[in-house]
VOPAGU-2260 file (C-alpha; in pm, 1 decimal, decimal comma):
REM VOPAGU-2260
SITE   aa  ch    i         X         Y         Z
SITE  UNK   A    0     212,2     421,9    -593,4
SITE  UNK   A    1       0,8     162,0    -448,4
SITE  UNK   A    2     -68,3    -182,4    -551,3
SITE  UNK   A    3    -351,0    -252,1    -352,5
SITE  UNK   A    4    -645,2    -480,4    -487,2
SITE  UNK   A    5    -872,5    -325,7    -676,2
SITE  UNK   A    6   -1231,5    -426,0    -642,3
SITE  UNK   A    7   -1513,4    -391,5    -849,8
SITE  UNK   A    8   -1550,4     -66,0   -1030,7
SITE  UNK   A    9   -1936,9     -64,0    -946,7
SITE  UNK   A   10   -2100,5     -61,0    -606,1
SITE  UNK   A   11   -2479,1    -174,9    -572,9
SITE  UNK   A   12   -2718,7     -27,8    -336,4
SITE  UNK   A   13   -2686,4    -423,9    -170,6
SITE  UNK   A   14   -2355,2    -437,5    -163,9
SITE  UNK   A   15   -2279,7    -104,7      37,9
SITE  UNK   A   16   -2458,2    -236,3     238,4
SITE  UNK   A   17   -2266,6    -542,1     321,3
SITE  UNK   A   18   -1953,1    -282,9     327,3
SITE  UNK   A   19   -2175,8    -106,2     588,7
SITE  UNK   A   20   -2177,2    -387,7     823,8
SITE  UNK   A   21   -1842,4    -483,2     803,0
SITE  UNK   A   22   -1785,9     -38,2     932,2
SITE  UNK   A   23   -2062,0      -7,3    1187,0
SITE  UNK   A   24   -1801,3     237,5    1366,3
SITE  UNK   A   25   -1810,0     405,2    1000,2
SITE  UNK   A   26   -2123,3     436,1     926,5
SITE  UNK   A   27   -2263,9     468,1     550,3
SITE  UNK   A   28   -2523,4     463,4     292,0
SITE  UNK   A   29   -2598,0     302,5     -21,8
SITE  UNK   A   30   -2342,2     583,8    -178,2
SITE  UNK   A   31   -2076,7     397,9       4,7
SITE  UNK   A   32   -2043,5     695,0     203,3
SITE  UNK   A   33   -1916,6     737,0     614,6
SITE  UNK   A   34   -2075,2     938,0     868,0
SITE  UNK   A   35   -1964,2    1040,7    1212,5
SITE  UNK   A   36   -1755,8     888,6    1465,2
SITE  UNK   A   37   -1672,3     988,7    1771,4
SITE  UNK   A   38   -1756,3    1346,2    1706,0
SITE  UNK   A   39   -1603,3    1599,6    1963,3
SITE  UNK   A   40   -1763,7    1915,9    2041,0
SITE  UNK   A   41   -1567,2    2187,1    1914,9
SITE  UNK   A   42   -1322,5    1932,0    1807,7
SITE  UNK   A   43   -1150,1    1891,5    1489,2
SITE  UNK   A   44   -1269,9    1749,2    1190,1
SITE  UNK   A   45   -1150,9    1518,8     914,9
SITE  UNK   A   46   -1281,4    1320,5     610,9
SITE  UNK   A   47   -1094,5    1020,1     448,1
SITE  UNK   A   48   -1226,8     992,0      93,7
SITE  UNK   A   49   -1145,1     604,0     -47,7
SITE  UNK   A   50   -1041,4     532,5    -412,7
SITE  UNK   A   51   -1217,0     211,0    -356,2
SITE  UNK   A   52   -1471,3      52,7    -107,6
SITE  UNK   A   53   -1288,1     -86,9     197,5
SITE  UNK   A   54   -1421,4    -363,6     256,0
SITE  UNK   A   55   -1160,9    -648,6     250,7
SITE  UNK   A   56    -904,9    -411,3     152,8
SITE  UNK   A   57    -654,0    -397,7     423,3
SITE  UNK   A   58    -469,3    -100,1     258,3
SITE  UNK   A   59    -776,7     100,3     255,2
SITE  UNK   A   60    -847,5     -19,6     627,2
SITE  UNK   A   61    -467,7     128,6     745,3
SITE  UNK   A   62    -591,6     450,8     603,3
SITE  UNK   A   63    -922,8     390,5     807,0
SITE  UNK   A   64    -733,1     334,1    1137,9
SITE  UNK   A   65    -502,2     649,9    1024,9
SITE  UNK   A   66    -796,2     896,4    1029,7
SITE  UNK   A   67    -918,7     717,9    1351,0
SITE  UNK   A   68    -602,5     748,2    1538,6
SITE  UNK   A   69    -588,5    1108,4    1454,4
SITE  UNK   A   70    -976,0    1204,5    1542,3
SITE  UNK   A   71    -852,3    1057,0    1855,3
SITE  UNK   A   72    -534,0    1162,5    1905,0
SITE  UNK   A   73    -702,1    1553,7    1852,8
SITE  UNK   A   74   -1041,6    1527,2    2056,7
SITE  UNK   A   75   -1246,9    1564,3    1710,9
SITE  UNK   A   76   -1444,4    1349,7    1465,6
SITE  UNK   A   77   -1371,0    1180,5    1146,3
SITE  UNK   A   78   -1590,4    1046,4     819,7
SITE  UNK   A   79   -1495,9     791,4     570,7
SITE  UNK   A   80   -1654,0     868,8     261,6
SITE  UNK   A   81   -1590,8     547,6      45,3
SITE  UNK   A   82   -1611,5     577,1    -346,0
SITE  UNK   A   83   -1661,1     294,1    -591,8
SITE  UNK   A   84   -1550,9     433,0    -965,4
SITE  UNK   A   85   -1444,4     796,3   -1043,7
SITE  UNK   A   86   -1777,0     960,6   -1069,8
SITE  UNK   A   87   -1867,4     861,3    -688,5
SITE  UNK   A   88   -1501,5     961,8    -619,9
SITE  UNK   A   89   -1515,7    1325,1    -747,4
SITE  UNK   A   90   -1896,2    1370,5    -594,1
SITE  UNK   A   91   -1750,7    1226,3    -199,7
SITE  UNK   A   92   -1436,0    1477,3    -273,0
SITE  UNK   A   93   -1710,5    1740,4    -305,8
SITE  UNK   A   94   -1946,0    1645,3     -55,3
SITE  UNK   A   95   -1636,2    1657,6     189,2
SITE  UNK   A   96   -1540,2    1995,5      82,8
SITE  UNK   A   97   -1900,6    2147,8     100,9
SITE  UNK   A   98   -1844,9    2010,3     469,1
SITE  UNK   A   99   -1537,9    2249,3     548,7
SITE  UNK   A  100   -1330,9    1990,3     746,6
SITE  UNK   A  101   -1004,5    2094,8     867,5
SITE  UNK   A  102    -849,2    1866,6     646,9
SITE  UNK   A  103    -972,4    1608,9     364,8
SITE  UNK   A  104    -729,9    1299,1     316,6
SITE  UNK   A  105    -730,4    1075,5      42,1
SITE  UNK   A  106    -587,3     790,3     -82,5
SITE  UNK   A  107    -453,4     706,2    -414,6
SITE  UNK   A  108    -332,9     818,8    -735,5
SITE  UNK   A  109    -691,2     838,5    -865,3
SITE  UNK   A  110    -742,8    1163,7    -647,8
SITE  UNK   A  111    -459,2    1368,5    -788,9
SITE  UNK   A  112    -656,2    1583,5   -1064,3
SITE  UNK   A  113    -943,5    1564,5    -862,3
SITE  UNK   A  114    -755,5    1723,4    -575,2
SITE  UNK   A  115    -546,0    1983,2    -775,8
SITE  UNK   A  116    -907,5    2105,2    -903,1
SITE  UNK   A  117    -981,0    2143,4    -583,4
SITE  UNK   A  118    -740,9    2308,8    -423,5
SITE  UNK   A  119    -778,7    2582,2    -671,2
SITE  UNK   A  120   -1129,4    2613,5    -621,8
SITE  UNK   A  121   -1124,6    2603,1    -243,0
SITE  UNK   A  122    -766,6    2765,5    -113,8
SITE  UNK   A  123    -873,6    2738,6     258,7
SITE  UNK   A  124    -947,9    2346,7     239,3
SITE  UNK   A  125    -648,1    2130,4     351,2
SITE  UNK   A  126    -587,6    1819,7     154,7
SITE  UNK   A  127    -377,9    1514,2     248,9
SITE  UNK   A  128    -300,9    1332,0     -45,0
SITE  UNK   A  129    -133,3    1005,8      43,3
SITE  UNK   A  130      68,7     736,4    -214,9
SITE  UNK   A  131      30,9    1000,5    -515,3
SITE  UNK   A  132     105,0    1407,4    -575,4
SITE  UNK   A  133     -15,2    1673,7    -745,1
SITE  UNK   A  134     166,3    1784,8   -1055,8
SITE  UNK   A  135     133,8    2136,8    -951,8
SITE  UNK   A  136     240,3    2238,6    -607,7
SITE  UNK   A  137     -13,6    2382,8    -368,4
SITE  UNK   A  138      32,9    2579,1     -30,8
SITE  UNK   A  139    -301,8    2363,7      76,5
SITE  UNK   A  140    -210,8    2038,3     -66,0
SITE  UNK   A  141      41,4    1815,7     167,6
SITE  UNK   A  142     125,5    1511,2      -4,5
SITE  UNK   A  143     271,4    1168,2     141,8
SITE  UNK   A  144     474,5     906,7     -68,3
SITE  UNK   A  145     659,0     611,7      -8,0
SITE  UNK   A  146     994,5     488,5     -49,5
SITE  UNK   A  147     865,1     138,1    -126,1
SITE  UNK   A  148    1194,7      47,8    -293,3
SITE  UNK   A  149    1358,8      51,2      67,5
SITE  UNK   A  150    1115,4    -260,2     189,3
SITE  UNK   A  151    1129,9    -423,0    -171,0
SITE  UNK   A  152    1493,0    -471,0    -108,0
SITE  UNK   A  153    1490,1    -608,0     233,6
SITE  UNK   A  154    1227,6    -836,9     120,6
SITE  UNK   A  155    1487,8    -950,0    -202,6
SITE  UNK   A  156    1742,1   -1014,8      64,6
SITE  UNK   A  157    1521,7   -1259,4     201,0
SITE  UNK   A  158    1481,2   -1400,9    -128,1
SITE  UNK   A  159    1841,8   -1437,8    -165,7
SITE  UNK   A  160    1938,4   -1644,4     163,5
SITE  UNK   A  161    1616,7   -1838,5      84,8
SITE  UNK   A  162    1658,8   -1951,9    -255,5
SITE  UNK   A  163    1759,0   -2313,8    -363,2
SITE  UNK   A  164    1768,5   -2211,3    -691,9
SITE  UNK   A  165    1970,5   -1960,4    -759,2
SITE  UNK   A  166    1716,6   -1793,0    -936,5
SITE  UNK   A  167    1438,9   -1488,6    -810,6
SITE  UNK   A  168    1184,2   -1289,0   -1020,8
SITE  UNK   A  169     907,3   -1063,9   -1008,4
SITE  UNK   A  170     549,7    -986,7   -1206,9
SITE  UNK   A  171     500,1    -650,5   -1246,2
SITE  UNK   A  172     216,2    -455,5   -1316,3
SITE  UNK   A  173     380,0    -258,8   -1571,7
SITE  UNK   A  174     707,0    -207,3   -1704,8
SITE  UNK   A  175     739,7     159,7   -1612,1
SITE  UNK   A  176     964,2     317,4   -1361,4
SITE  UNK   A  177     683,0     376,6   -1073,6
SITE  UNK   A  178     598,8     -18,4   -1038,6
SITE  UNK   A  179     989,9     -90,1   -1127,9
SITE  UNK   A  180    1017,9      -6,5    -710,2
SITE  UNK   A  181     877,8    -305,7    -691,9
SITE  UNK   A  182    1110,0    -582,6    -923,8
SITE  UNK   A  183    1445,8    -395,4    -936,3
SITE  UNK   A  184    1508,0    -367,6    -564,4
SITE  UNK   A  185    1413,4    -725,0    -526,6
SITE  UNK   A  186    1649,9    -840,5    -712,9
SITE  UNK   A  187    1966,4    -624,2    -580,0
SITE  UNK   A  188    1825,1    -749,6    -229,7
SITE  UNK   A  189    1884,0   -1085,4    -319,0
SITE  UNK   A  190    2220,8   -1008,1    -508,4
SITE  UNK   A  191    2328,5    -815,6    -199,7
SITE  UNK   A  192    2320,9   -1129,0      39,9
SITE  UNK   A  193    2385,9   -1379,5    -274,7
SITE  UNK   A  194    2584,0   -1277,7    -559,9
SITE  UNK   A  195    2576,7   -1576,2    -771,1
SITE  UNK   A  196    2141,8   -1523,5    -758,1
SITE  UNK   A  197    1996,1   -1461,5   -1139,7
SITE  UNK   A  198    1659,0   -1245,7   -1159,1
SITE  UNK   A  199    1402,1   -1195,4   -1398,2
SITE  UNK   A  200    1117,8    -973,3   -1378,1
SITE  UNK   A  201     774,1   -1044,4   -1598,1
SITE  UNK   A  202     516,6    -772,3   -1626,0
SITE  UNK   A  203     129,0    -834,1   -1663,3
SITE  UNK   A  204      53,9    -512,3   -1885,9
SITE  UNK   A  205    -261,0    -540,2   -2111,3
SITE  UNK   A  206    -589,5    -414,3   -2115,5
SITE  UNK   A  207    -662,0    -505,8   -1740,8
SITE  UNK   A  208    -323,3    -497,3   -1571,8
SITE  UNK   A  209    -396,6    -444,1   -1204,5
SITE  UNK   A  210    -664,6    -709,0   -1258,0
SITE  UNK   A  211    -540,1    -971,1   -1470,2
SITE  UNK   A  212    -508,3   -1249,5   -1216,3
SITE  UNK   A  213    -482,3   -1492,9   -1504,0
SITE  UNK   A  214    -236,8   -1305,5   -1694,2
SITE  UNK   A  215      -9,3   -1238,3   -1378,1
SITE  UNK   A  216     -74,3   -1654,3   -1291,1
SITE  UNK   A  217      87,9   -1761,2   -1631,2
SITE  UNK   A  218     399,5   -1540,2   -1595,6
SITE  UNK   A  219     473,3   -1662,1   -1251,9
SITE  UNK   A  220     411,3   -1953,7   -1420,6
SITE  UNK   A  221     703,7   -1861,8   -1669,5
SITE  UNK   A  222     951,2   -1781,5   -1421,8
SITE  UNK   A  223     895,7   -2101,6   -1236,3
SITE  UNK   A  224     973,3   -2278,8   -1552,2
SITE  UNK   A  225    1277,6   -2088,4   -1530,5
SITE  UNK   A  226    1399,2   -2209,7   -1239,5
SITE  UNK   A  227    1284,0   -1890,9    -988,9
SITE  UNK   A  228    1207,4   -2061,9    -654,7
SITE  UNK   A  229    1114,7   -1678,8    -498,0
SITE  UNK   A  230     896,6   -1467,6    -656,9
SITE  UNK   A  231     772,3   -1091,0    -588,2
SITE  UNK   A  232     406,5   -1076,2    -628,7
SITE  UNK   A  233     398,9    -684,6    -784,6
SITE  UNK   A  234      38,2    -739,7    -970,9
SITE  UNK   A  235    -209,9    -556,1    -724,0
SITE  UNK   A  236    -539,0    -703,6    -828,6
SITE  UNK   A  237    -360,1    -986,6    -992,6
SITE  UNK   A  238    -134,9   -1138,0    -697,1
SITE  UNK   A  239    -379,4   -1388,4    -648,8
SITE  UNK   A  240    -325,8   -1567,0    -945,8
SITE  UNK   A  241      48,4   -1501,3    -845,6
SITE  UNK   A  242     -38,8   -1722,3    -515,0
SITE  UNK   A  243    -226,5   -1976,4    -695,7
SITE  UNK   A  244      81,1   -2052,5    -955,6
SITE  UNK   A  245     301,0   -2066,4    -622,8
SITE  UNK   A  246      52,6   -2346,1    -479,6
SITE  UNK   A  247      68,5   -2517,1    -825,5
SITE  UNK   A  248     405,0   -2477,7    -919,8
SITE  UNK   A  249     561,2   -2527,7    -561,1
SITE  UNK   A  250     758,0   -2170,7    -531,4
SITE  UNK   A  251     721,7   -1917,9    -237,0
SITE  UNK   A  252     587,9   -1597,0    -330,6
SITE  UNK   A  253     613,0   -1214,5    -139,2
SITE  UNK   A  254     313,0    -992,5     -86,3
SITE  UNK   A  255     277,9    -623,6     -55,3
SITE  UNK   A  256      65,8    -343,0     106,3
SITE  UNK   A  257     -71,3    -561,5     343,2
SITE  UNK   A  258     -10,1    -909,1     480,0
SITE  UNK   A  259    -139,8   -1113,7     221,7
SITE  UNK   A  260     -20,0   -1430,4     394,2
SITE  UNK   A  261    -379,6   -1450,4     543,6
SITE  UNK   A  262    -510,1   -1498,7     259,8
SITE  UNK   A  263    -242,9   -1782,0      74,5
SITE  UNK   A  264     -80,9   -1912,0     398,4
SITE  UNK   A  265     174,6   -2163,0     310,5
SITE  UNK   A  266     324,3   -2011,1     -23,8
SITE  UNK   A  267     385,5   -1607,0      89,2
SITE  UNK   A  268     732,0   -1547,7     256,7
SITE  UNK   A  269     683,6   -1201,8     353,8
SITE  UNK   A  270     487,2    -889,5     262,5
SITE  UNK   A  271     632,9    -552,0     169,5
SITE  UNK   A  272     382,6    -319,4     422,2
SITE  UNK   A  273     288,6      46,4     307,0
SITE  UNK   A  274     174,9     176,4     617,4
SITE  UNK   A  275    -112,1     394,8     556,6
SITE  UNK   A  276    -195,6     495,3     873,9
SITE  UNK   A  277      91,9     628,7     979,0
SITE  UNK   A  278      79,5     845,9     650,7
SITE  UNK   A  279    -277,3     980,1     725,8
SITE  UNK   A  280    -194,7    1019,4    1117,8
SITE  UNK   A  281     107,1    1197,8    1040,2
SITE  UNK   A  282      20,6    1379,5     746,5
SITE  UNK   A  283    -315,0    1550,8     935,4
SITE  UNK   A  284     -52,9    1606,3    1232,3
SITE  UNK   A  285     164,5    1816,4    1001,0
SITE  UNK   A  286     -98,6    2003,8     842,2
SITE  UNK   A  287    -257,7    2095,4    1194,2
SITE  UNK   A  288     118,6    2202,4    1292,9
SITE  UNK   A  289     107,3    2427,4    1004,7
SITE  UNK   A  290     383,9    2285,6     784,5
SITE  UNK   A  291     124,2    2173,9     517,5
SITE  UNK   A  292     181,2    2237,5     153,1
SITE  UNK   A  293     490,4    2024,0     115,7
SITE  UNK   A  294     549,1    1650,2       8,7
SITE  UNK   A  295     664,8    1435,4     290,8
SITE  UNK   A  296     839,6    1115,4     197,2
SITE  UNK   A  297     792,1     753,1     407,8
SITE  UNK   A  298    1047,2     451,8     439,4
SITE  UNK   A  299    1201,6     250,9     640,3
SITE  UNK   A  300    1308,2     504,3     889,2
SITE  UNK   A  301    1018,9     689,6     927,8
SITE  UNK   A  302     804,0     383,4     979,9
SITE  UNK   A  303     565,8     421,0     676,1
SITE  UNK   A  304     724,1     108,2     540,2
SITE  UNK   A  305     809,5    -244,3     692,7
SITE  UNK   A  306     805,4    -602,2     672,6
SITE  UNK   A  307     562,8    -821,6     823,4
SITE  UNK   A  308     833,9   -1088,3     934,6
SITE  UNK   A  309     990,4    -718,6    1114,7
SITE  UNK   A  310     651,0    -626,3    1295,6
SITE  UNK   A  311     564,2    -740,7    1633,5
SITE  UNK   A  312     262,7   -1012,9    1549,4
SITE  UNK   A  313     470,1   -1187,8    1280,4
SITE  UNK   A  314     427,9   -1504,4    1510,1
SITE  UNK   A  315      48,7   -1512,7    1441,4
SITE  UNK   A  316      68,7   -1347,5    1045,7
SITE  UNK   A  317      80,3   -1712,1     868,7
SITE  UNK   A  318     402,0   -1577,9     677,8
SITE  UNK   A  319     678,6   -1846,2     617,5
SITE  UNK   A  320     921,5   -1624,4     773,8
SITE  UNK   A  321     801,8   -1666,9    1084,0
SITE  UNK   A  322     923,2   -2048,0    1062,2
SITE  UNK   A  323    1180,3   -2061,0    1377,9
SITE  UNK   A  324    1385,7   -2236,3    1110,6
SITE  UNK   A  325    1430,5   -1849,8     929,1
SITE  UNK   A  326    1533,4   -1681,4    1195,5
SITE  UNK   A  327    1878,4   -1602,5    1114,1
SITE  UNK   A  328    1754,3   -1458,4     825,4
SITE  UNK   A  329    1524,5   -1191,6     959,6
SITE  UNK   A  330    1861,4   -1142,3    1193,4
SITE  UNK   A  331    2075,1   -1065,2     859,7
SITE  UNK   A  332    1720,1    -822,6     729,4
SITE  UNK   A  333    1709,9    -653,1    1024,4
SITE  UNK   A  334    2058,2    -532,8     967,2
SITE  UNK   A  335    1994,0    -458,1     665,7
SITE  UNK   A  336    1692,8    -238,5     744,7
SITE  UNK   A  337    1932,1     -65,5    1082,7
SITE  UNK   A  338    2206,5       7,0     774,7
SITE  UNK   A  339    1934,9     166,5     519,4
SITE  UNK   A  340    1798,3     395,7     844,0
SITE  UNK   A  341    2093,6     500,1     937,3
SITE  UNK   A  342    2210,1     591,7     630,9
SITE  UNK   A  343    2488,7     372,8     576,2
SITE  UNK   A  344    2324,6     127,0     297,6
SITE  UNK   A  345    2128,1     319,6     -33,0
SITE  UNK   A  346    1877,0     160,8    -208,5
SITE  UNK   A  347    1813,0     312,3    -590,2
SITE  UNK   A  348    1537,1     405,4    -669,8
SITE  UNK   A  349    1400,5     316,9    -992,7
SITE  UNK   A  350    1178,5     598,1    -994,7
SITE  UNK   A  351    1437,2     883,1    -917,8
């Protein structure tokens, strides 16, 4: 499940328009809607529907570039139809079926009902339904998950050589086994590569949880009080107030989904990466191969989840791993990350 930033549950006329410019190769309306690009005659044809608009979201934009990258990779067209509360996102779901694409991908939990409805409705239509699943299995439903557990850890091994303290923790979104990928790993990273490290995991909850930047602020807040020195930012919407309480408080924090370094450089480590792209590309691959209608799982091995200190343009991401003085550390991760893909190293998973 994704912890990607959620934005404003309303979209103005103005502001999708603003969206608009920031996608000319998109294309859209004031429905927050894409159009063509790059249509191919007699090619194939996709639609990525959006939980959310895209905008700054750099998860969303991976799934963007996914759809892309496949248009291109088959000779065919794509649409982005971008959605901005659930009544937009069952109407663009519609819209893209009315269309008859060869397959419709979306992203995000928020689809799964929508999809399973469907699916039912329309057994010819293909759906790629990445980061969530149907409850009910469907032979034209292919779904694609992540094992973000696997990245969580390597990221809590950083944690672990890094610490002064002695002490790590996490904020959470919720105390519930789904968004416990996010805490638990962290810490058995860090105990893997220091056993005498202490962890403590804090969880936002409320009425707002994947919002409450305040909220998620104060208990980052708490665990600095406590002595943590590394902290896993887990509180989608909220990590920012995560970042800010690391600026305050002096602590170094760890992103996830996307590099979110860019946006608090000097206090983020690392981020935990959910590659959506290679989810859509691969997913719309599989379907057009005809092995849709299962659920495909992504980690470390399959490259649907990373770190940004273990990508290529970790020199130029702002991330404090990318200090030549942490170098031997990413050495010890990435042999971490070799043992987990080749099998030799297991990572629970809270979620199992």
């Amino acid at each position: 499940m994704s912890l990607r930033t959620r934005t404003s549950p309303r979209l103005t006329a103005a502001t999708a328009g603003v969206v608009c410019a920031a996608l000319l190769t998109t294309g859209c309306n004031a429905a927050a809607k894409g159009g063509d690009a790059g249509k191919g005659a007699g090619g194939k044809t996709f639609t990525l529907v959006t939980p959310d608009p895209v905008a700054q979201n750099e998860f969303l934009k991976l799934a963007v570039t996914g759809v892309r990258a496949a248009a291109k990779a088959q000779g065919g067209s794509q649409k982005v139809f971008q959605s901005s509360d659930n009544g937009s996102r069952q109407q663009n779901v519609a819209s893209a079926v009315d269309a008859a694409p060869d397959v419709v991908a979306l992203v995000g939990f928020e689809f799964a009902d929508i999809v399973a409805q469907q699916a039912e409705a329309h057994p010819k239509q293909q759906f790629l339904l990445v980061d969530a699943c149907t409850k009910k299995t469907y032979e034209n439903v292919t779904c694609a998950v992540f094992r973000e557990h696997e990245a969580v850890y390597l990221a809590g091994a950083e944690a672990g050589l890094l610490t002064e303290s002695g002490k790590v923790g996490a904020v959470d979104v919720l105390d519930t086994p789904q968004f416990r990928r996010y805490s638990e790993p962290f810490a058995a990273g860090a105990k893997k590569v220091n056993p005498k490290v202490s962890a403590r995991t804090l969880f936002v909850g409320g009425q707002s949880p994947f919002n409450d930047a305040a909220r998620a602020k104060d208990q980052a807040a708490t665990l600095r009080s406590g002595g943590a020195d590394q902290v896993m930012a887990a509180a989608a919407g909220g990590n920012t107030g995560v970042f800010q309480a690391a600026e305050d408080k002096g602590f170094a924090a760890y992103g996830v989904d996307a590099n979110q370094c860019l946006g608090s450089p000097g206090v983020v480590v690392d981020n935990v990466l959910k590659k959506t792209d290679v989810a859509v590309e691969k997913g719309i691959a599989r379907i057009l191969d005809g092995k849709g209608g299962t659920t495909v799982s992504y980690g470390l091995k399959e490259g649907g989840m990373s770190l940004t200190g273990l990508e290529p343009g970790v020199a130029g991401s702002k991330c404090l791993i990318a200090k030549p003085a942490h170098k031997d550390v990413l050495k010890r991760v990435e042999k971490l990350r070799d043992a987990i893909v080749a099998g030799k190293l297991t990572v629970d998973d809270p979620a199992a």
